[in-house]
N, C-alpha and C positions, 0 to 999 in steps of 0.2 A: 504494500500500500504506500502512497505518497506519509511523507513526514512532514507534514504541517504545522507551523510556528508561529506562533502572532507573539511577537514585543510589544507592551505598552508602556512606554518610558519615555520622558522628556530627555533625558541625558544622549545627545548623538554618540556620542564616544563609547558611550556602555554598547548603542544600537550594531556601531560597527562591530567593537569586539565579540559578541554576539553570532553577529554574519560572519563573522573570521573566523569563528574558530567550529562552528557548525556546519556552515553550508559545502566545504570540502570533504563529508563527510555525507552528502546527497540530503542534510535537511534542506526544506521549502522556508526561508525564512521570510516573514511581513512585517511593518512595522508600524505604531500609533505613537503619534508625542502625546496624544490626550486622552481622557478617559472617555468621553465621549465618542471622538471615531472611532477607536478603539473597541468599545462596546458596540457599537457600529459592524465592526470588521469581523467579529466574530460570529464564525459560521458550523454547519454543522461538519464541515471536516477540517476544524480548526482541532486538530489535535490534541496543541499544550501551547496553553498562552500564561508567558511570562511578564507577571504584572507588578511595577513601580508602587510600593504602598502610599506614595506621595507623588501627588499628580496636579499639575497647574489648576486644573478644571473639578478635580473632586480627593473623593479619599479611596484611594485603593483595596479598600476591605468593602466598601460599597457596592463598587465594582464586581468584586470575589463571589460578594452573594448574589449579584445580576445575573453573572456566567453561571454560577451553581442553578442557581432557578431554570435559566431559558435554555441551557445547553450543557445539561449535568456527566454527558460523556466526556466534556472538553478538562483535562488535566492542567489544576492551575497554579502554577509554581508561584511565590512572591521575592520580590528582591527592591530589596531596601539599604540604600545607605545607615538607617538611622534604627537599629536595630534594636528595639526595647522586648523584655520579656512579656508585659500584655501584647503588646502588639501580635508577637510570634505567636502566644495561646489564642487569642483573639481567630489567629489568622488560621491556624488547624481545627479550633475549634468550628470554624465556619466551612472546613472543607479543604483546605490546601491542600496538595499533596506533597510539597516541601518549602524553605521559604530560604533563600541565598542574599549575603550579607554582601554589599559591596564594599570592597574591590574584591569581588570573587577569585577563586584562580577558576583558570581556564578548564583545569582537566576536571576537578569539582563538578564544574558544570555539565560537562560532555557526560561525566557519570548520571550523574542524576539525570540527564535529558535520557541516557541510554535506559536504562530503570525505567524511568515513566514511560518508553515508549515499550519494553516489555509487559508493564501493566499494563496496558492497551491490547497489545497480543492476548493475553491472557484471560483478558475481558469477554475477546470478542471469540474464542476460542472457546469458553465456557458456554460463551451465548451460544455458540452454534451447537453444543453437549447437550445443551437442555431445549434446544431446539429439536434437533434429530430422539430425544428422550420424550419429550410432547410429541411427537410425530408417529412416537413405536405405543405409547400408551392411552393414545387418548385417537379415536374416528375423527377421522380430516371433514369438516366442513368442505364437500364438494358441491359445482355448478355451475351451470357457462350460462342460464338462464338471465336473461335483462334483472330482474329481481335479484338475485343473488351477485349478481357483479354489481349494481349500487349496495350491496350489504357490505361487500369485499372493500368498499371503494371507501365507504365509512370508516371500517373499523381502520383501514389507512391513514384515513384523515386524522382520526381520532386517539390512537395511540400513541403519539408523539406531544400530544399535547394533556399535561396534568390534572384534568378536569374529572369531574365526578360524568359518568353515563349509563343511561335509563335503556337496556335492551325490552322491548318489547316482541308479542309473541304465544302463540298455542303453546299449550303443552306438548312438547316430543319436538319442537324444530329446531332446537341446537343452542338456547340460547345460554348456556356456561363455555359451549365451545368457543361462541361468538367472545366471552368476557376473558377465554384464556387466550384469545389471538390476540385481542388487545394487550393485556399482559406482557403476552411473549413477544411484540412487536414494540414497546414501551422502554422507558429508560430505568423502569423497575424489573427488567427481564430476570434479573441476578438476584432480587428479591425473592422472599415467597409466597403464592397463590393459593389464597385460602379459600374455601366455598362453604357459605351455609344456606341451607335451605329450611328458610323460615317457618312453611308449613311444615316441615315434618319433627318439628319441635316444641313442645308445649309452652305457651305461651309464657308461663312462670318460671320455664327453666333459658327463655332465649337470653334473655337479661344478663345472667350468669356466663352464659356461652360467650357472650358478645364482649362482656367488657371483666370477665373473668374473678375471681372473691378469695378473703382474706380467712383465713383457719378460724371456725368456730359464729361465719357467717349466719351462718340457718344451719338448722340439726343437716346433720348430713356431712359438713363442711370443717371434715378431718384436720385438711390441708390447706394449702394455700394452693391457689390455680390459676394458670395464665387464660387471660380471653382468649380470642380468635382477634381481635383486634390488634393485642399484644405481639400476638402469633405472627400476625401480615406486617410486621412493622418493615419498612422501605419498600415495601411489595402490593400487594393489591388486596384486597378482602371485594369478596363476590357475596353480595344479599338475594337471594334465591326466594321468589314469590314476596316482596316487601310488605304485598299488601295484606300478607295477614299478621303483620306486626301491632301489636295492642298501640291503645292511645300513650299509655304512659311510656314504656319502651319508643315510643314513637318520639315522644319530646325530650330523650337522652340522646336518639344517637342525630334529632337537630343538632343538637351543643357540640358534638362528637365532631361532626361535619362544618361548622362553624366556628372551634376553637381547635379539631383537632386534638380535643385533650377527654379523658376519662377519669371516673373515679369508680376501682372494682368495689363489689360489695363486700361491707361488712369493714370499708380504709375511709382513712377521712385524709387521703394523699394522692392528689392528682399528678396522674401521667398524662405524658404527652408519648403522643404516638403520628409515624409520619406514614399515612395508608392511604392510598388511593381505594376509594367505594364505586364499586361500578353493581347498581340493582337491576333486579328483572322483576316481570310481574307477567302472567296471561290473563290478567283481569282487568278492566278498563280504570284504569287509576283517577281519570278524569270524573267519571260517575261517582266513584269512591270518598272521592273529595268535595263533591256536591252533596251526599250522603250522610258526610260526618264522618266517615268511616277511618279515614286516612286526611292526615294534616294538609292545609296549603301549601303553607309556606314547606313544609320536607317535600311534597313534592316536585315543585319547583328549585328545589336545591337539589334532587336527584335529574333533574331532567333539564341539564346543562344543556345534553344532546341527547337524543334519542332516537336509538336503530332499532327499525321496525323488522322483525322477520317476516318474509309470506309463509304460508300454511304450506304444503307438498301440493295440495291441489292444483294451486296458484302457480304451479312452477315445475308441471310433469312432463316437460323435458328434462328434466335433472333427475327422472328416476330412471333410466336405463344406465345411466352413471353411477347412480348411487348405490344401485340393484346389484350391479356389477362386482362395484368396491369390496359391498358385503361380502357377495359370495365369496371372492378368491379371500378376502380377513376370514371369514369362517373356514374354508376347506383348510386353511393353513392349522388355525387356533385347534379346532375340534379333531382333525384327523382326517376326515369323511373322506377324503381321496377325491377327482376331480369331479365337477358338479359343473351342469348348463343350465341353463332356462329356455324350456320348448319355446316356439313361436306362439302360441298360444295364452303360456305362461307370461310372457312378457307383454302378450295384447291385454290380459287381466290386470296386470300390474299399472296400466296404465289405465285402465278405466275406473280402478276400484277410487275410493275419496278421501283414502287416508286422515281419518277422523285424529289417529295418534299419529300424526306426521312423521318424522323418518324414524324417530323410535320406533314404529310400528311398523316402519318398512322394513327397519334391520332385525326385529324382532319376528319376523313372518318369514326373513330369508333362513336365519339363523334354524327357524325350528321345518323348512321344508329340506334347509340341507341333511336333518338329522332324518325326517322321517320318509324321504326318498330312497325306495329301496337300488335302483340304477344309479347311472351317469346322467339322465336326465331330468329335470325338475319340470312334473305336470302341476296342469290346473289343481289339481286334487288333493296335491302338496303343498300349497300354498295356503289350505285351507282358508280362505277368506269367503264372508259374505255375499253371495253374489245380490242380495238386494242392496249392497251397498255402493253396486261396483260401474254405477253411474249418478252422477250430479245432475241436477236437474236442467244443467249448461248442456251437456253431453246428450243427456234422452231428448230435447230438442233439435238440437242440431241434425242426430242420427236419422228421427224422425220425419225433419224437414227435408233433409238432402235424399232421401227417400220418397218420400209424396210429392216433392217439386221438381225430380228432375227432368220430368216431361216440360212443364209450365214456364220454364225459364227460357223456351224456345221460341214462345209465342210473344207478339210485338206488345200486345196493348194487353191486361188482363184485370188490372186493376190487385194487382199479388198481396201490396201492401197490406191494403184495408182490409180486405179478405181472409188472409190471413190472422191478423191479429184479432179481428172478431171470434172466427172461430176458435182460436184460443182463449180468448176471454171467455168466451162464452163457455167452452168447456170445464176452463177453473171454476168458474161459477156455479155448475153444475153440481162438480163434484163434492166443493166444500160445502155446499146447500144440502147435499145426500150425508155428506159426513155429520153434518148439527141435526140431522133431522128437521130439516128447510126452519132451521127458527134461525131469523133474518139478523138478528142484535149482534150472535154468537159468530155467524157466518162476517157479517165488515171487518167485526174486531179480527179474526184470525184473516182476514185478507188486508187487513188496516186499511179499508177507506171508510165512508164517511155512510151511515145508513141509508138516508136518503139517495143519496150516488147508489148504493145497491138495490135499493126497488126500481131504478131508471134503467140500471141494467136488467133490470129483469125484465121489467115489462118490455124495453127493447129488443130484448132476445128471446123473448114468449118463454121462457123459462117458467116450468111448472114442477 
């Protein structure tokens, strides 16, 4: 990789010695007299910037905490003529990763520059460990669908930037994988990623979970215990179904999210903890909040950004990929030896409506590879619902492109209105036979307006 340098120093003479004694050595040297272009100039393949703790235009610990915030991969060395002991604690304490007294010596420096560009290796060599370890233990988020490449496109946007975000989403579409791509793509990747999912915790025990309790707490409470909070510190905490988070719980972990700081039960000693929250919910959080159920203000403190997933329905192009995926992860994990999916099988997979979206997709592959007694996966193995295995988008279309393909040859026919009557007329029908023609029951379950459905009646002679 390129060796990228940013000086920020008023001193020309330190500048050049600097470039003389680095750059034959193939570093990229840059250089700022001010704090400001300086801050400026720093980029995301700014390496290691070497920064002057006294700067015409500001204070160079100022600075230290700017680069730490916007650009926390960037390695930031300090050099000062004027070298006091706060200063230097000040200056690690905030993140340095070393601090050079001038007049340095020369080879000092080449050391320590050589050091800090090994941390760097080693960083990014980790990342790529638990990258490839993410990738053997956790189903890849696949899909070329329009839908899923703005999801892809998000979670890009979004991982580079320190913000709290809201995934949206059914049940079964992937939404922890979505909050570990952000994660692993984030400048917390080295951190670690904790998930809890809220509903499957009793309400009086998440409290404890979340910000963790002191020996002799509530009966029970032997020990002392670290939260999940504690747990994610420099790394991420994933809140899984938020919205069944109680009210009181709900106005702790506001404070959590707004100061950043906790107090476990049973201490009267706050911690601070530094964790990125990224929640999920399949429940409309907007209603929620209309309802009483769920706070304003936290929801709009969780929903900085918010990525929507689509349901599988909504995107079945992406199941003969997905389908695929499964099988060869399953034939590998379970043994079964090789496995296909008949044409058939794969026309079913595409019509059924995946109510449990890919969970259910990977969960129906998994159990046809096992109970397929061939190399070939039938209908029959798939065991899925066939009254489920059309949307009601699908049994029209199939319908229509069946009854009109005479009709679409004729010039003038009048197809529109035509059609749509007869379809109205027919929903009409049927919901009217389902209430037992009582008319009240009949608008509500079609939600129009009563009187609109005795207009359609008597327009459609409907008896």
């Amino acid at each position: 990789m390129d060796k990228n340098i940013l000086v920020i120093d008023d001193d020309e003479s330190i500048i050049w010695v600097i470039k003389k004694a680095l750059e034959p050595s193939g570093y990229k040297i840059t250089s700022r007299t001010k704090l400001a272009s300086g801050l400026k100039a720093v980029q995301e393949n700014t390496h290691i910037a070497l920064l002057d703790i006294i700067l015409p235009d500001g204070d160079g610990l100022d600075g230290l905490r700017e680069i730490r915030a916007s650009n926390p991969n960037t390695i930031v060395i300090m050099i000062t003529a004027n070298a006091g002991m706060q200063s230097t604690i000040t200056a690690m304490k905030e993140g340095a990763y070393d601090y050079l007294e001038k007049p340095f010596d020369v080879e000092e420096l080449k050391i320590v520059i050589e050091k800090a560009f090994r941390e760097l290796s080693l960083r990014e060599e980790l990342k790529k460990l638990k990258k490839a370890a993410f990738e053997t233990e956790n189903p890849q988020m696949l899909g070329k669908s329009p839908k899923m490449l703005k999801v892809f496109k998000e979670i890009g946007k979004v991982a580079s930037k320190d913000i709290t975000v809201l995934i949206t989403g059914e049940s079964g579409t992937g939404k922890e994988l979505v909050a570990k791509a952000i994660h692993l793509n984030s400048s917390r990747s080295l951190g670690p990623f904790i998930a809890i999912n809220s509903a499957a915790i009793p309400n009086d025990l998440i409290e404890s979970e979340l910000f963790g309790y002191k020996k002799g707490a509530f009966t029970g409470a032997i020990k002392d215990k670290e939260g999940k909070i504690e747990t994610a510190n420099t790394g991420t905490l994933f809140l899984d179904e938020i919205s069944e988070i109680g009210p009181d719980l709900q106005a702790k972990l506001l404070r959590f999210l707004e100061e950043k700081e906790f107090t476990p039960l049973g201490s009267n000693v706050t911690i601070k903890a530094d964790v990125r929250i990224i929640g999920a919910s399949n429940k409309d959080l907007v209603a929620a909040v209309k309802n009483g159920q769920f706070r304003e203000d936290l929801y709009y403190r969780f929903n900085v950004v918010q990525i929507k997933l689509p349901a599988l329905r909504e995107r079945k192009e992406d199941i003969p990929l997905l389908a695929k995926n499964f099988l060869r992860e399953t034939t590998v994990k379970l043994e079964t030896g090789e496995k296909e999916l008949s044409r058939d099988a794969k026309v079913l997979l595409l019509k059924y409506d995946w109510p449990g979206n890919v969970r259910e997709l990977e969960n129906v592959i998994k159990r046809a590879c096992v109970l397929s007694s061939g190399t070939i996966i039938e209908n029959k193995d798939l065991l899925i619902e066939e009254d489920k295995c059309y949307s009601i988008k699908d049994f029209l279309e199939e319908k229509l492109q069946h009854c009109l393909k005479d009709l679409t040859t004729i010039s003038s026919c009048n197809l529109y209105n035509t059609v749509l009557s007869e379809v109205e007329k027919a929903l009409l029908s049927i919901v009217l036979k389902k209430t037992n023609n009582n008319q009240l029951k009949t608008a509500k379950v079609l939600g129009i307006n009563r009187n609109t459905l005795r207009s359609k009646i008597k327009e459609y002679k409907i008896r």
